[in-house]
C-alpha positions in Angstrom: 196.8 -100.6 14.2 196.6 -98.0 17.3 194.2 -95.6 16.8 196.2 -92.1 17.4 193.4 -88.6 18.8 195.4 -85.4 18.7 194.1 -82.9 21.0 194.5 -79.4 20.5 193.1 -76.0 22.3 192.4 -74.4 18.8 192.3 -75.4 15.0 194.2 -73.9 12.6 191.5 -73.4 9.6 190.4 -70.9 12.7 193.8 -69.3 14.6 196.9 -70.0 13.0 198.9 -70.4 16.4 202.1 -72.7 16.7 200.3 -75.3 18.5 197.8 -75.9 16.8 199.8 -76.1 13.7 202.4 -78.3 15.4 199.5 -80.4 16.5 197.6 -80.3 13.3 201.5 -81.4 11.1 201.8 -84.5 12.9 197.9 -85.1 12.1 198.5 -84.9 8.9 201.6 -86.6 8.5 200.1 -89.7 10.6 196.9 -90.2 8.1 199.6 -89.2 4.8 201.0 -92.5 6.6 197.8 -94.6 6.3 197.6 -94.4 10.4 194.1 -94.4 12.0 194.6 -90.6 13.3 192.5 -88.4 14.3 192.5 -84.3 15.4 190.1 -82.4 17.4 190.6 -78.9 17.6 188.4 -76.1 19.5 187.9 -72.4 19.2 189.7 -70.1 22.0 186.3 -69.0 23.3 183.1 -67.3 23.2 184.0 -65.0 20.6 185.3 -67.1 18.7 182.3 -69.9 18.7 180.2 -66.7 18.2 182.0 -66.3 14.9 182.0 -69.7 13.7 178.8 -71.6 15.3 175.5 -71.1 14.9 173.2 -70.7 17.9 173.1 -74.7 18.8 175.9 -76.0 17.0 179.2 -77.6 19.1 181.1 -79.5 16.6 182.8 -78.3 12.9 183.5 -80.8 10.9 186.0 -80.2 8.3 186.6 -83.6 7.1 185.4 -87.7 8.5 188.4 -87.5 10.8 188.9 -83.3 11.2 186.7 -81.7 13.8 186.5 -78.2 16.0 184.8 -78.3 19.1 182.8 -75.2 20.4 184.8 -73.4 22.9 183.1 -71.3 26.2 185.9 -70.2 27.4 187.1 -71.5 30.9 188.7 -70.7 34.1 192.7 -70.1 33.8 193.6 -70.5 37.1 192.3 -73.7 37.8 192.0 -75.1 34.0 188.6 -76.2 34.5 185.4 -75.6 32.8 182.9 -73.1 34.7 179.8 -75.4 33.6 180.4 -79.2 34.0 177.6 -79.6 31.0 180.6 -78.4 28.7 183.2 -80.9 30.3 180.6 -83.5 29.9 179.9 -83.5 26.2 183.7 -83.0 25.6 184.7 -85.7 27.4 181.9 -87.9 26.0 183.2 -86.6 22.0 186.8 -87.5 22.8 185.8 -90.8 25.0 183.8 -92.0 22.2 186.8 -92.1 19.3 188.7 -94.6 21.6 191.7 -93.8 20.7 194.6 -96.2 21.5 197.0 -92.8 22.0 195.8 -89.1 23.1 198.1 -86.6 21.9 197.4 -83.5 23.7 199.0 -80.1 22.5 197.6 -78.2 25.5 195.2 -78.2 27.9 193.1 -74.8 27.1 189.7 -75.3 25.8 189.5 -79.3 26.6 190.3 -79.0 30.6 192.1 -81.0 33.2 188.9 -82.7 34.6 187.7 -83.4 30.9 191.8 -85.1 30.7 191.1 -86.8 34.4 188.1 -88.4 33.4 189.2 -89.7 30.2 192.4 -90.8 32.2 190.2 -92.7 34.4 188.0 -94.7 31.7 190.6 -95.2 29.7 193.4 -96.8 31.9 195.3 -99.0 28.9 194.9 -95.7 26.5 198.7 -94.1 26.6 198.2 -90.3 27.2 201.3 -87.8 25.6 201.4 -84.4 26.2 203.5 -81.6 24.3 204.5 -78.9 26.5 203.7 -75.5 24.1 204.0 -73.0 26.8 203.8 -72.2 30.3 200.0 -72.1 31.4 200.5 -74.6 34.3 203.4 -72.7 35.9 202.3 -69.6 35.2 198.7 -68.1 35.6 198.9 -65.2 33.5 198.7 -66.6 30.1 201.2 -68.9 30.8 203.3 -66.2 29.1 205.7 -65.3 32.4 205.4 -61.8 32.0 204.2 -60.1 35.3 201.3 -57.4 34.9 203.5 -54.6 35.2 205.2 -56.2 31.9 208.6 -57.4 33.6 209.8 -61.2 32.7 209.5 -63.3 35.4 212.3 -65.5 35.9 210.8 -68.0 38.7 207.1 -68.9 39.5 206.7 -68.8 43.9 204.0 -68.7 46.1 204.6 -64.7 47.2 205.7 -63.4 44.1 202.8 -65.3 42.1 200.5 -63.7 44.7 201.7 -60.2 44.2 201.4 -60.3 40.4 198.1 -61.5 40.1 196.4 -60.1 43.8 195.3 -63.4 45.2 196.9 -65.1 48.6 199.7 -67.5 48.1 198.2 -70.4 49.2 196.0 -70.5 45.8 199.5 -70.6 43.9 200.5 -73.4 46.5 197.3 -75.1 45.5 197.5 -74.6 41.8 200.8 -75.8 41.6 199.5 -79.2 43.1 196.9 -79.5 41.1 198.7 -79.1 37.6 201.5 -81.7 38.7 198.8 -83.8 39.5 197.3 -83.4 36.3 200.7 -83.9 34.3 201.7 -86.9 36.2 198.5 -88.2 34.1 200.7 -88.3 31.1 202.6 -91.1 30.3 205.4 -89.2 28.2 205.4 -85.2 27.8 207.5 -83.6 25.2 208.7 -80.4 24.9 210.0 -78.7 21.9 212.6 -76.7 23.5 215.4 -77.5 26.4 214.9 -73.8 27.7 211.2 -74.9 28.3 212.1 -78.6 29.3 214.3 -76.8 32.5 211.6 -74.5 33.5 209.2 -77.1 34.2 212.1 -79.1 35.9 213.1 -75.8 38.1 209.3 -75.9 38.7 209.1 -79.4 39.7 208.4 -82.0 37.2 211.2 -84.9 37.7 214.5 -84.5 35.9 214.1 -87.0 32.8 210.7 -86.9 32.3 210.2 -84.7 30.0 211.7 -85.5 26.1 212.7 -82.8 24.0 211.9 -83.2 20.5 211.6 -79.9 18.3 208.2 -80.1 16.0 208.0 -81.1 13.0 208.0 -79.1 9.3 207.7 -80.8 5.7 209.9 -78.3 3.7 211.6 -78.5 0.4 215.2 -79.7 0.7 216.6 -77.9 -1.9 217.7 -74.2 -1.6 218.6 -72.6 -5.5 221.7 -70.5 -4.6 221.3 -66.3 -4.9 223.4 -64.1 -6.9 225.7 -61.6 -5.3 222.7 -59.0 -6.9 220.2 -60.8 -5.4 222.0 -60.9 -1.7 222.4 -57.6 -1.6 218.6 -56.9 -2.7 217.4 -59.0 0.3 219.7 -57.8 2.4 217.5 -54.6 2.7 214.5 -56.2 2.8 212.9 -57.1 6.4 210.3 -58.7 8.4 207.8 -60.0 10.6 205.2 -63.1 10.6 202.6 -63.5 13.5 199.9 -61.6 15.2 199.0 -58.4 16.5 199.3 -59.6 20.5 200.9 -57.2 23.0 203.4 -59.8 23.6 204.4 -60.5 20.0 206.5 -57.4 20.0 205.3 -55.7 16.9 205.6 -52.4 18.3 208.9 -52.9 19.5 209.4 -53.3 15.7 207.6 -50.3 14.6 209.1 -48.1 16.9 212.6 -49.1 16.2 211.7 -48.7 12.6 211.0 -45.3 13.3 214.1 -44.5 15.2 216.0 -45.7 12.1 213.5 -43.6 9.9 214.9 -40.6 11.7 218.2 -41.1 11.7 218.3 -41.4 8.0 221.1 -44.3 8.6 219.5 -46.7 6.1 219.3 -43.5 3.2 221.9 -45.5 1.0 219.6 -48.4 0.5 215.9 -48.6 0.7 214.9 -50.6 4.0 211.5 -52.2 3.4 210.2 -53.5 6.4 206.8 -56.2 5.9 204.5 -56.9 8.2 202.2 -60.0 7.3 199.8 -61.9 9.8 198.9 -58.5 10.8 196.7 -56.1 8.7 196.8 -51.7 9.5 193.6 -51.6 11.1 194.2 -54.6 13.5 197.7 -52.8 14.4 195.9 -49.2 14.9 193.4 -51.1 17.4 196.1 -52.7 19.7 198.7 -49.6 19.4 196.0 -46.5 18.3 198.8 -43.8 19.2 201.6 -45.3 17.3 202.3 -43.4 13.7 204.0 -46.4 11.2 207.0 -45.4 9.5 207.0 -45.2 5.6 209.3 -48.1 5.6 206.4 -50.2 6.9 203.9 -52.1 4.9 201.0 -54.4 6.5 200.8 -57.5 4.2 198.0 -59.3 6.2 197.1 -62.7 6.5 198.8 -65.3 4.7 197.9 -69.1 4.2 200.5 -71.2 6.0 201.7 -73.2 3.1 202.4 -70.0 1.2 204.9 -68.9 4.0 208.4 -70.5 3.3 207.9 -69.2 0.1 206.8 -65.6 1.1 210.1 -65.4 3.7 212.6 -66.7 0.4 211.7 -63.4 -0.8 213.3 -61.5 2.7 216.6 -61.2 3.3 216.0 -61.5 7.4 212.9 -62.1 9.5 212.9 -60.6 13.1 211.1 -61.9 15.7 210.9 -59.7 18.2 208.4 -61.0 21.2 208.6 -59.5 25.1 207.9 -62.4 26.3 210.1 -66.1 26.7 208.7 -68.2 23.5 209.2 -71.8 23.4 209.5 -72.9 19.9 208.0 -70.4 17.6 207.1 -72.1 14.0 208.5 -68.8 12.4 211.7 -70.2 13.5 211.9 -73.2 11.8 210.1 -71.9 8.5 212.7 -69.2 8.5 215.4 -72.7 8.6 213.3 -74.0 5.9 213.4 -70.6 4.4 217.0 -70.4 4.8 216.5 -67.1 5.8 218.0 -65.8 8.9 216.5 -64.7 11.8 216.8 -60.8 14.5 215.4 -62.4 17.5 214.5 -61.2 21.0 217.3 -62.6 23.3 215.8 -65.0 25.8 213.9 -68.1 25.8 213.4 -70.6 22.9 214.0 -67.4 20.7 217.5 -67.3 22.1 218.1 -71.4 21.8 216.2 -72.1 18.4 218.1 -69.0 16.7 221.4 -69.5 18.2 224.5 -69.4 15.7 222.7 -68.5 12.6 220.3 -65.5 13.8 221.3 -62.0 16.0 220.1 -61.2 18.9 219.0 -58.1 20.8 217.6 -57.1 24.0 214.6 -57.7 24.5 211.8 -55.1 24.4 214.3 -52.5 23.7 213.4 -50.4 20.5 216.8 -49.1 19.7 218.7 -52.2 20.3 216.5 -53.5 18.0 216.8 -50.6 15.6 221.3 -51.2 15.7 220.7 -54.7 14.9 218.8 -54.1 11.8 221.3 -51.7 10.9 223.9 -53.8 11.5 222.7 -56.0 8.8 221.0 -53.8 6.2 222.6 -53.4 3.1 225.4 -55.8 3.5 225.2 -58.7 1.0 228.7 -60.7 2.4 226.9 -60.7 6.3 223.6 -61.6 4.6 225.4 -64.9 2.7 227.4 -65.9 5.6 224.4 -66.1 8.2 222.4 -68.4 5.8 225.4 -70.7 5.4 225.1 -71.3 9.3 221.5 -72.1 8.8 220.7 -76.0 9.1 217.3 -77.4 7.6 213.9 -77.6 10.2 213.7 -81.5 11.5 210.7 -82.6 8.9 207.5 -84.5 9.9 209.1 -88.3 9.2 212.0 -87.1 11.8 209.9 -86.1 14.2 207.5 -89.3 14.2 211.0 -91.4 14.2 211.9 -89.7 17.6 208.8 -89.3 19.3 208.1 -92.9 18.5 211.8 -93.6 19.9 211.0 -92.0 22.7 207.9 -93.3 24.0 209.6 -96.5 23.2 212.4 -95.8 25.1 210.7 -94.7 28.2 208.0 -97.4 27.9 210.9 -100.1 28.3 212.6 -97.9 31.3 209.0 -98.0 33.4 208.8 -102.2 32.2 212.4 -102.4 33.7 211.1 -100.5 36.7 208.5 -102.3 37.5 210.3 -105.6 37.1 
């Protein structure tokens, strides 16, 4: 039996990010299997290790085959670790599970020299990487969003430079230095086609990258809604994630507020709830925005309570500034069976296409027209959840990524023959 290590930049008993709970599913799906799996998660960084870690301690365990490693933080731009003591003892942790597979769900927190070395000593070991985001395109949290908060459509050498005030040639060398590290990889996946084509427009070989969309156990079976119940839901809103200047929540409360004003939504009640997010982590990021009465902070939630909680909505908007790849609110809203208003680009755009609305992006009022579009109306509300198809669930995922590898294992045998 091949003994499966997936790799991830945080944990989710810590941060409940969608890679990490992408990375942590399959883990759990693999050992529900009987496989020999294992998942080693870290902490984002010095804060976080400060919160969690005593003064000496590196490694959480939460289980014989569960563990978070301390994270220090490292350098973005070049995706390595400032003290090689920290790449040492993480490559020696990770080197010492021999795994037969290394599933890595990121690079952040473990480093590329940490994934060269372990490349090097383990040269039978076959090394799978899914693609989350854009950190090795982009230097600014891999997020594509220049400083001065416009998307950017293309990474370059100049226009790179401008953005983050270094010379272009760094950009030329970073660029070489991430290939380098992703031609490592036997097979990389990505959950999205929009994000499969910007690494291709970047430069990673057409066909080398899979797309497979993560995996989500979820119940198969939907009880239908009354005509009461429909038009209950249909003014009931909102959003799941974190209070992050690119998730958009204040895109959300502003357009909130716009509707508050115009009285539009007088008729029916609009509720709007925020959970993920409590009122004194939204006053610190946005201190000078007032929240609308229609808004109510719901706070953290445990991630197996959240198909359930979104049943309740009639619509959840996501409504991030930034491209997305494959946000897990998406596909627990499928599970859900609860529509989607999502921001109109990226994987928001592709993963929400034909059974969600879409606005423009960043735009308050756009926003504010698309809930209102909606609200209220029971007949739009029941004919945007019959467009919605179920999440692919954890055994369809493992079927296709182990098709996959498959797959392209056999095309480089017939290469190399």
């Amino acid at each position: 039996m091949s003994r499966i290590v997936i790799v991830s930049h945080s944990h989710p008993n810590l941060r409940y990010g969608g890679g990490e709970v992408a990375a942590f599913r399959l883990f759990e799906h693999l050992l529900s299997q009987g496989q020999d799996a294992f998942f080693v998660g870290s902490t984002i960084g010095p804060e976080d290790s400060d919160r969690f870690f005593g003064p000496s301690q590196r490694i959480i365990s939460f289980g014989p085959r569960d563990f978070c490693l301390r994270g220090r933080g490292m350098d973005a731009f070049v995706m390595e670790h400032s003290d090689i003591a920290d790449e040492d003892w993480i490559f020696e942790f990770l080197l010492a599970l021999r795994g037969d597979v290394y599933h890595f769900h990121h690079f952040w927190n473990i480093g590329a020299g940490t994934i060269r070395r372990l490349r090097a000593a383990l040269p039978d070991a076959k090394f799978i990487c899914t693609l989350h985001e854009l950190t090795a395109i982009c230097a600014n949290h891999g997020q594509m969003v220049k400083r001065s908060g416009e998307l950017c459509h293309a990474a370059n050498e100049v226009a790179c430079a401008a953005c983050a005030g270094r010379a272009p040639i760094d950009f030329v060398l970073r660029r070489t230095r991430m290939l380098d590290m992703l031609d490592l990889f036997d097979h990389l996946i990505s959950p999205s086609e929009f994000l499969r084509l910007r690494f291709e427009d970047w430069g990673i070989a057409s066909g080398r990258i899979a797309v497979i969309e993560n995996g989500l156990d979820h119940a198969g079976h939907v009880p239908p809604e009354s005509e009461s119940e429909l038009l209950a839901k249909s003014g009931r809103f909102a959003f799941f994630g974190q209070a992050t200047p690119t998730k958009g929540l204040d895109v959300l409360i502003r357009a909130a507020a716009l509707i508050e004003v115009s009285g539009e939504a007088s008729e029916m009640p609009l509720s709007i709830g925020i959970h993920g997010v409590d009122k004194d982590s939204f006053a610190r990021m946005w201190p000078d925005l007032e929240v609308p009465g229609c808004v109510s902070f719901r706070g953290r939630y445990r991630p197996q309570d959240c198909v359930d909680i979104m049943r309740g909505y009639g619509w959840i908007i996501i409504p991030s500034v930034w491209w997305e790849n494959s946000p897990v609110v998406i596909q627990e809203a499928r599970a859900a069976r609860t529509p989607m208003i999502a921001s109109d680009i990226g994987g928001m755009a592709e993963k929400t296409e034909g059974w969600g609305i879409q606005f423009r992006t960043g735009d308050p009022a756009a926003l504010a027209d698309a809930i209102l579009s909606v609200h209220g109306n029971a007949e739009i509300l029941a004919e945007y959840k019959s467009r919605i198809t179920p999440p692919l669930d954890m055994k369809g995922f493992v079927e296709e990524w182990a098709e996959t590898v498959q797959y392209h294992d056999d095309k480089k045998i017939r290469k190399a023959s």
